[in-house]
C-alpha positions as CSV (number, residue, x, y, z in Angstrom):
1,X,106.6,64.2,-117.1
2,X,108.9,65.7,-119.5
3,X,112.7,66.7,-118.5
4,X,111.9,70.4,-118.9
5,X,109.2,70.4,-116.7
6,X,111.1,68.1,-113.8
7,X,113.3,70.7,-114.2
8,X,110.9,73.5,-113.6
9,X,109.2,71.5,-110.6
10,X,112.3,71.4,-108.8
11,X,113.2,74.7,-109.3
12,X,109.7,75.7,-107.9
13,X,110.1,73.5,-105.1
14,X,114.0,74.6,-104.2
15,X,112.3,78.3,-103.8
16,X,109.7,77.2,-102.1
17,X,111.6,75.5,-99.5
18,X,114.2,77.9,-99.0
19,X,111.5,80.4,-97.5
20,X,111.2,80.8,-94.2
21,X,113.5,78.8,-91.7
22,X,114.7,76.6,-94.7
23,X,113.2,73.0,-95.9
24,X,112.7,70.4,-93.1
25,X,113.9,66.8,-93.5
26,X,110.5,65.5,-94.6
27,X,110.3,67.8,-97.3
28,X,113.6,66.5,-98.4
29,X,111.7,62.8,-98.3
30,X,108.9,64.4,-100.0
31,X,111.2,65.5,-103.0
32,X,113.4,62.3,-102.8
33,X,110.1,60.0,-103.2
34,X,108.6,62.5,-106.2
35,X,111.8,61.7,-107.8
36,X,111.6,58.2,-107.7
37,X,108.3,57.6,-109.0
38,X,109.1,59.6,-111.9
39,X,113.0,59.1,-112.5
40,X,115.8,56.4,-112.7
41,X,118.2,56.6,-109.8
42,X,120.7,58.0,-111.6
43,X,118.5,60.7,-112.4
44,X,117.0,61.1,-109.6
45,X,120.2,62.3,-107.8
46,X,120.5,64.5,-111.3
47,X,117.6,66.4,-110.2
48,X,117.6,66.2,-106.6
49,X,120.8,68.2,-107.1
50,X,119.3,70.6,-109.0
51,X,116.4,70.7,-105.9
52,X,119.4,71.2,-103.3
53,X,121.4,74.4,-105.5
54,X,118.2,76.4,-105.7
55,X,117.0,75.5,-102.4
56,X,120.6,76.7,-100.7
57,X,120.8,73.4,-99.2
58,X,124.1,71.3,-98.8
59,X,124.4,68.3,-101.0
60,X,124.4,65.3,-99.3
61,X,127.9,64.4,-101.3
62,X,129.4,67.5,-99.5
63,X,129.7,69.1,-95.9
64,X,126.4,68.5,-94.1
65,X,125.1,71.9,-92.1
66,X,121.9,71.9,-89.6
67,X,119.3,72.8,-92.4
68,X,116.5,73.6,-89.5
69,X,118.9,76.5,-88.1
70,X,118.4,78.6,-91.2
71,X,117.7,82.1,-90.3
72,X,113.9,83.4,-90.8
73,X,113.9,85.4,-94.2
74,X,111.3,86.6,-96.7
75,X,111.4,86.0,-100.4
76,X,114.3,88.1,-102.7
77,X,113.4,89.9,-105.4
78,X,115.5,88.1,-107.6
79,X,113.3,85.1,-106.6
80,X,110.2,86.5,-107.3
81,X,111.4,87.3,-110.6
82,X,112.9,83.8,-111.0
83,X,109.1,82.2,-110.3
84,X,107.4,84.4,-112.4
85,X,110.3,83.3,-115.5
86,X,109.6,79.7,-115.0
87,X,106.3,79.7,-114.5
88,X,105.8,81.7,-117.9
89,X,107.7,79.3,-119.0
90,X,106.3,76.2,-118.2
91,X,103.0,78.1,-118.8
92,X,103.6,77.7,-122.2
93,X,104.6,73.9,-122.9
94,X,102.2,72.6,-120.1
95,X,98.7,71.6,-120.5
96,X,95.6,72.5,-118.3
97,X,95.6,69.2,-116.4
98,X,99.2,69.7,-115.6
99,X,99.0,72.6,-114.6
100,X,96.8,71.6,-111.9
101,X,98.8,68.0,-111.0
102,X,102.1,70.7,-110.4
103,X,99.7,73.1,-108.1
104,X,98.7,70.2,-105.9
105,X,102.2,68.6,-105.7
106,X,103.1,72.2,-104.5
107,X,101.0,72.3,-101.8
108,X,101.5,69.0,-101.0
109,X,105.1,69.9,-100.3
110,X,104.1,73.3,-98.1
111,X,101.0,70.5,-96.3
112,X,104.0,68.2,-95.2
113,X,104.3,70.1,-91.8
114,X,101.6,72.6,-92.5
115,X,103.8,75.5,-93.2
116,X,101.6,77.4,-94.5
117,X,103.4,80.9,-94.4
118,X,102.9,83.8,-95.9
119,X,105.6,83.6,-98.2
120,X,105.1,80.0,-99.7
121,X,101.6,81.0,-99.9
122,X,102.4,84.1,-102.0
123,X,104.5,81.9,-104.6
124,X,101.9,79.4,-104.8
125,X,99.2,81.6,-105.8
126,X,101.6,83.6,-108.3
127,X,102.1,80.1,-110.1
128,X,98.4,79.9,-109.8
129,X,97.7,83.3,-111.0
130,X,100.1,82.7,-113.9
131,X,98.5,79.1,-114.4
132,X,95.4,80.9,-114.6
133,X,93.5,78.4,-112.3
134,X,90.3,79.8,-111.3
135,X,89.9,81.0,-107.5
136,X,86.9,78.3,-106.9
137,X,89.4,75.3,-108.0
138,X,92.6,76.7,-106.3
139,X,90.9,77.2,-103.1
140,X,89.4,73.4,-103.7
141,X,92.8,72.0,-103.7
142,X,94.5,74.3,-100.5
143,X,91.4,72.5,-98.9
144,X,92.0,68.6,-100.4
145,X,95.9,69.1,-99.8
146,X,95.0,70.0,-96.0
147,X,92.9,67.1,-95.7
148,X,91.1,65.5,-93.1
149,X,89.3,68.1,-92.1
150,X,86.9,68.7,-94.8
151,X,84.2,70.0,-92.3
152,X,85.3,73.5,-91.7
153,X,85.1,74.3,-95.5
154,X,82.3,72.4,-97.1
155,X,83.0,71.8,-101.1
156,X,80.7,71.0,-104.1
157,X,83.7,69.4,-105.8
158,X,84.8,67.0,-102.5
159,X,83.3,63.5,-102.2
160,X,83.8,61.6,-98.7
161,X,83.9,57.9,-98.6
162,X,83.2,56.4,-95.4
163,X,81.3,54.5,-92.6
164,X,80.5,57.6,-90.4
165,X,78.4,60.8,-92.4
166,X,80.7,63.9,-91.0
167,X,78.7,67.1,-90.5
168,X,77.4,69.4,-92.6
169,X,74.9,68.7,-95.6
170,X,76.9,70.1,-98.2
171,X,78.9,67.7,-98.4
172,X,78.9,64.6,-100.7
173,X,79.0,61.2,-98.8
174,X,78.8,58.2,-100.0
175,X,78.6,55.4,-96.9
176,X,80.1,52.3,-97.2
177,X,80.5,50.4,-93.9
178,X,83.4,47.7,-94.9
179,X,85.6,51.3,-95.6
180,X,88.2,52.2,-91.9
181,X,88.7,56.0,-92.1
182,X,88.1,58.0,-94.4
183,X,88.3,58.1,-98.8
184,X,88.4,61.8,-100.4
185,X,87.9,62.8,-104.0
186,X,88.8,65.3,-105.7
187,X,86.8,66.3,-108.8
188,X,88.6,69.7,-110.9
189,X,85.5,70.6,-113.0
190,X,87.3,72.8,-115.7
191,X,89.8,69.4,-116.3
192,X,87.6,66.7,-115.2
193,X,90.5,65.4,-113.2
194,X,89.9,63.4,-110.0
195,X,92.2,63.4,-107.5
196,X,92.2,60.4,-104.2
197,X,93.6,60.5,-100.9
């Protein structure tokens, strides 16, 4: 992943985290282990600051505040305006398959503790909207990201590996009796991407 759009992803994420009652210390785990598949460690603290000023969060260099007794607040203006900036931004330099791989990595931030509020929802689907990812494939991956429970919401584009066939017919199984638990995948049709978890 290039600099610029590191950059971008951890703007989105800071602004994204920073809703509601503030970013939990998973989340911070989340963004610390994104980093370091990615980064060096010097640049992962580089961008993990970067993560911290957007997200209003006290650097770990400096004095450490309760970040889960943030106040409950909804998204500024100023904020919205800021998404909207950097996605158009990003829009531009990114291609179609990354576009998707950033949408997924967002919700796998918001599926960390299944926050799922109103207000991370309404960023994620204006970086969608601006993304232009079609509603069949967004709503695809909401449904992979909150995974296992694939039942509920059957999808053409969901294959399930496992010993046990779950319910409903529309799903794609594929039995294998030496497999504990379960295998999904993913398929994005417009990108031919697969996705595992």
């Amino acid at each position: 992943m290039s600099e610029e759009i590191l950059k971008a992803l951890m703007q989105l994420f800071g602004i994204i985290a920073k809703q509601d009652e503030g970013i939990a210390s998973d989340e911070l785990n989340f963004i610390r282990e994104f980093l370091s598949r990615q980064l060096s460690h010097e640049k992962v603290n580089e961008y993990f600051h970067l993560f911290e000023k957007i997200a209003e969060i006290p650097s770990y260099d400096s004095d450490k505040k309760d970040i889960s007794a943030r106040q409950y607040r909804l998204t500024s203006v100023r904020d919205s305006v800021k998404i909207l900036s950097i996605c158009r931004k990003i829009n531009k330099t990114l291609t179609r398959e990354q576009k998707i791989i950033v949408l997924i990595r967002l919700f796998e931030l918001i599926n960390i503790n299944k926050r799922y509020s109103a207000q991370r929802m309404a960023i994620i689907n204006t970086v969608a909207e601006v993304f232009n990812i079609s509603t069949d494939e967004f709503e695809s991956i909401r449904r992979f990201a909150a995974l296992p429970s694939p039942t509920v919401h059957p999808d053409p584009n969901l294959v399930i590996i496992g010993s046990s066939a779950p319910g409903p017919d529309q799903i794609t199984f594929i039995s294998r009796e030496s497999v504990s638990g379960e295998v999904f995948i993913l398929r994005i049709p417009s990108v031919d991407l697969y996705f595992l978890k």
